[in-house]
N, C-alpha and C positions, 0 to 999 in steps of 0.2 A: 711431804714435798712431791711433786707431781715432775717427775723427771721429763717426761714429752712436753711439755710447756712450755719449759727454759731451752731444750735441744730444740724445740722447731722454732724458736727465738735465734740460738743461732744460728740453724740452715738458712733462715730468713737473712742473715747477715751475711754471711759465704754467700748470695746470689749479688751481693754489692759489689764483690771482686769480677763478675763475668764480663769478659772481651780483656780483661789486664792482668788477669795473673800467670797466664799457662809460660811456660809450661808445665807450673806450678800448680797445683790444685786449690779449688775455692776452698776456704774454711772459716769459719766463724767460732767465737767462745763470750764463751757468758759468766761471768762470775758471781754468785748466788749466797748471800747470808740470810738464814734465816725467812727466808721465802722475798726475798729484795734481791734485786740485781742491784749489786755495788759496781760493776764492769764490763763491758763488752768491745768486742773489739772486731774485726774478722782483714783477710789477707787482702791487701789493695793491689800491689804491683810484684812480681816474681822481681828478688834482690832485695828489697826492703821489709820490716819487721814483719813478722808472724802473726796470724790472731791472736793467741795465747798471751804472746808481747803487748801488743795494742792493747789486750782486755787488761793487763795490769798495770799495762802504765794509765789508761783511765779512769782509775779508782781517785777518789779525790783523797787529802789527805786524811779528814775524818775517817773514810772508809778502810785508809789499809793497816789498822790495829785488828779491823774483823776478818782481814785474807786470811791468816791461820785456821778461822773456824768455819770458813769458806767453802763452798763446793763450786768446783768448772769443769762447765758443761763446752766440749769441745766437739765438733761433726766429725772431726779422721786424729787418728792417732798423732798424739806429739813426737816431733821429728826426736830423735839422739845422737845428731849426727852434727859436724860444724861446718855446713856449705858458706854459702854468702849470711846467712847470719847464724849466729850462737844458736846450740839445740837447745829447743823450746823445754827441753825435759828438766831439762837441769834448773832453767828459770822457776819452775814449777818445785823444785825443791828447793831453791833460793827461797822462794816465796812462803813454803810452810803450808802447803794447801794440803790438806788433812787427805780429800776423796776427789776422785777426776771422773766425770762420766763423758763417754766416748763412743760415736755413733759408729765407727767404720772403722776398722783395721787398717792402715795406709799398707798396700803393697808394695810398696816400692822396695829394690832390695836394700838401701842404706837404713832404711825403717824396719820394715819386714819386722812388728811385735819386738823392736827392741827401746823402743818408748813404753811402751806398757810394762817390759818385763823391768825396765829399770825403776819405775816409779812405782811397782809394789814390791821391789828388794830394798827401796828404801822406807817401807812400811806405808807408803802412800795406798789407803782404797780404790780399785780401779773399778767399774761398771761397764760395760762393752754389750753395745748392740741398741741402744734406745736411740728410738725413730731411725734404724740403717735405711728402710725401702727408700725413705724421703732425702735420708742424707747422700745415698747413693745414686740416686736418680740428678740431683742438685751435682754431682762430682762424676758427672757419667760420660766424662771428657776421658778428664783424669784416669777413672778406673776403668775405661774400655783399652786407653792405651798400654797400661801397664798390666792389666790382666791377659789380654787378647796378642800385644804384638802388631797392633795397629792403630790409625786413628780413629776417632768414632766419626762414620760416614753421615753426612744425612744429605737424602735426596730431596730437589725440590724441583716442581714445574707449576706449569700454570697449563688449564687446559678449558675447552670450550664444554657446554651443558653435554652438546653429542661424543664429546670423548674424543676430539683433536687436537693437538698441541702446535700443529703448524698449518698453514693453508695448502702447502704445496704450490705444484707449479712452478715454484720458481718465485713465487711471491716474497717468501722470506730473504732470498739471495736483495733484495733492493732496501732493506733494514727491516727490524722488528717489527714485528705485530704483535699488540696491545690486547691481551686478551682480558685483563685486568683492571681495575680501577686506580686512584692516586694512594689511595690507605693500603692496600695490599703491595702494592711499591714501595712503598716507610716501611711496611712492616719487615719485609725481605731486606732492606738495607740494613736495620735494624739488624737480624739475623745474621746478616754479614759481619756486623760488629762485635761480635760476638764468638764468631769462629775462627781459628787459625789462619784457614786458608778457603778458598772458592776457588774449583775451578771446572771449565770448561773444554770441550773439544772444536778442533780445528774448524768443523763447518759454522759451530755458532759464533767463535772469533771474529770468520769470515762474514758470514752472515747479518752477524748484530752488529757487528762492532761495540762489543759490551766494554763500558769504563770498569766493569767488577768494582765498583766501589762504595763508599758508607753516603753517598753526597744528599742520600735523603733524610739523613739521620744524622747525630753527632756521637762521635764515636771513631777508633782506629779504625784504616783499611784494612783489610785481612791479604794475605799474600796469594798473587794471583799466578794459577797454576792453570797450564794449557799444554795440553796431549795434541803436540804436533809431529806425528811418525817421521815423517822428511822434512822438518825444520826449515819448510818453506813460506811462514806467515809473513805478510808484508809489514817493515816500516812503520808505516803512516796509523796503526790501528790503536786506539785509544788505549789499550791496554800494555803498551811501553809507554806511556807516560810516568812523568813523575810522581806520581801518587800514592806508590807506593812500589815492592819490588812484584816483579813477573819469574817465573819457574816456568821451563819446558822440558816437556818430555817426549823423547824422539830415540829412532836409531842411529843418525846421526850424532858423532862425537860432540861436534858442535852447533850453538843457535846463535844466528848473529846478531839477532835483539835482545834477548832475554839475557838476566842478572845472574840466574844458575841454569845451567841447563844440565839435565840427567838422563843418559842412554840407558837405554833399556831395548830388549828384543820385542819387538811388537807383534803378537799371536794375544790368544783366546786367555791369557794369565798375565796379559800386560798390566789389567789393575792392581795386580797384588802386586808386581816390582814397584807400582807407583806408589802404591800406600807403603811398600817396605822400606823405601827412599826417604817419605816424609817421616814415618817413625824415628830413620835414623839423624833425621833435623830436628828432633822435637815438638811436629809435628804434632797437637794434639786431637787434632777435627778440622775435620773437610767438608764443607757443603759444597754438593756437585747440584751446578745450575747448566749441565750441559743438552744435549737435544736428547731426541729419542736413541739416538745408537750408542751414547756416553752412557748413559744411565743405563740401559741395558745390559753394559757391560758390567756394572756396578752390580744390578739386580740377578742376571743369571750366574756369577760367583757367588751369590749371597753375600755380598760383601760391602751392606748397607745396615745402620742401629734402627736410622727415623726416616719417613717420608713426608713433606710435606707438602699437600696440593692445592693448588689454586685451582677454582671451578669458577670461570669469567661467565657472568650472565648474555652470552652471544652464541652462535653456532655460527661452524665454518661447511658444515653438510659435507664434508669430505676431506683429503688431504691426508698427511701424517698421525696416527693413530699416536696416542698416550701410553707409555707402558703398562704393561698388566703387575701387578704388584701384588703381593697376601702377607698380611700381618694383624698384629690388635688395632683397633680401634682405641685411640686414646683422647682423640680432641673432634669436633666439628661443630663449629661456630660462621656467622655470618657476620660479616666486616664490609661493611655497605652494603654492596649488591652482590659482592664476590662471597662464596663459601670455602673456607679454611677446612680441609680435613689432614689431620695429622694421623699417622698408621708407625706402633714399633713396633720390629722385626723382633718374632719371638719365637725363630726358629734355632 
């Protein structure tokens, strides 16, 4: 039986969960007789059943006389614990499942290896570690927040062949400039859908008047977070609409538009109170689509996972410089006319 087959079966199914489960972790499970999948299942929305659940209540009836002689293949440790539904551990010994193979340890502390240690005190086989780089890469939401103490960041811009992100002048103050094409806008909404939360700093608020939202894509809006030090953004700006909620972050106690607002002291370590605030919402990942001095501030605390750059087929011959950034090389591909370079931080 070829154990990475069936697991990268179900990491492929835990990416079915992404944009709806956090701030629960993706997971997928496979149920395997005899080199057949009798069941598979993986986590749709945080509150509702578990993969392990899904994988065995999809067995048909023919199939569940073989779950005894069964093996499930799950990406992260079975919960032991009874949140909003029943630990998966127990279901799994309800079930009679002989051997469980298990890509990733769950950190979390109600988990914390006490799924594993329960289902080989009841004689159940455990197997730990087959396809982790892929399962963990697939759950790197999850396991940056609960490993690190923060959300996993990912930076993104768009910027010209010559290496500018803004014209200057004063040109951006009258709305956006379009350094990009229409598929590299899906794609990034896309992206949105995807992630807890987006957010931006006061000048591109101002500036863009960004809607931060999914409208090119289908898919939830992510919650939109803006670093406004004097909590003086106007009214009238797209991003108090109804479309979802707005978070600001300011020295000021209070923001008179936004749904949460959070004080914090604004110096050279303001991003870390910001990502310590979102951690303690459950916050599990923030894409900052903010200007060059947002990101900046992201970039010189180290305290970004992914970058993701748009390179628009145009030059601006001047203006606003692009951040300077160093990381792996993981993606670069061309999406029309624009080129996509992805870079993780693997310092």
């Amino acid at each position: 039986m070829k154990h990475e087959v069936y697991m990268d079966r179900a990491i492929a199914l835990a990416e079915c969960g992404l944009g709806t489960t956090s701030p629960n972790p993706l997971v997928g499970a496979v149920l395997v007789h005899n080199d057949r999948i009798i069941g598979e299942g993986w986590h749709v929305c945080a509150g509702e059943d578990h993969a392990e659940v899904r994988c065995f209540d999809s067995v048909s009836n023919e199939g569940r006389p073989l779950i005894p002689e069964s093996t499930l293949y799950v990406t992260l440790e079975p919960c032991d614990h009874q949140g909003r539904t029943p630990a998966c551990s127990l279901r799994i010994l309800q079930e009679r499942v002989p051997k469980v193979v298990v890509a990733v340890k769950d950190p979390h502390p109600a988990v914390g290896g006490k799924g594993i240690q329960r289902l080989k005190e009841a004689g159940v086989e455990v197997l730990v570690g087959v396809s982790a780089p892929a399962a963990r890469w697939v759950n790197r939401r999850f396991l940056t927040a609960l490993e690190t103490g923060r959300p996993y960041v990912v930076l993104k811009w768009a910027q010209t062949v010559d290496g500018f992100m803004d014209p200057g002048n004063g040109v951006a103050a009258r709305g956006p400039v379009w350094i990009t094409g229409k598929r590299a806008k899906q794609w990034t909404h896309r992206w949105r859908s995807e992630e807890d939360a987006i957010l931006v700093g006061r000048r591109t608020a101002l500036n863009d008047d960004p809607g931060l939202d999914v409208r090119e894509w289908s898919g939830r809006n992510p919650i939109r977070l803006v670093i406004d030090s004097n909590s003086s953004l106007p009214g009238h700006l797209k991003m108090w609409n109804l479309s979802g909620e707005t978070w600001t972050f300011g020295h000021k106690g209070t923001h008179p538009h936004s749904d949460r607002h959070f004080e914090i002291e604004w110096d050279e370590r303001s991003v870390d109170s910001v990502l310590q605030h979102l951690q303690g919402q459950e916050i599990r990942s923030v894409l900052v689509e903010g200007g060059h001095r947002t990101l900046e501030y992201f970039i010189g605390r180290n305290l970004w996972d992914e970058a993701r750059i748009w390179t628009g087929n145009t030059s601006f011959g001047g203006g606003i410089r692009s951040p300077e950034i160093q990381g792996a090389l993981m993606e670069r591909c061309n999406v029309d006319k624009d080129v996509l370079t992805v870079i993780r931080n693997e310092a």
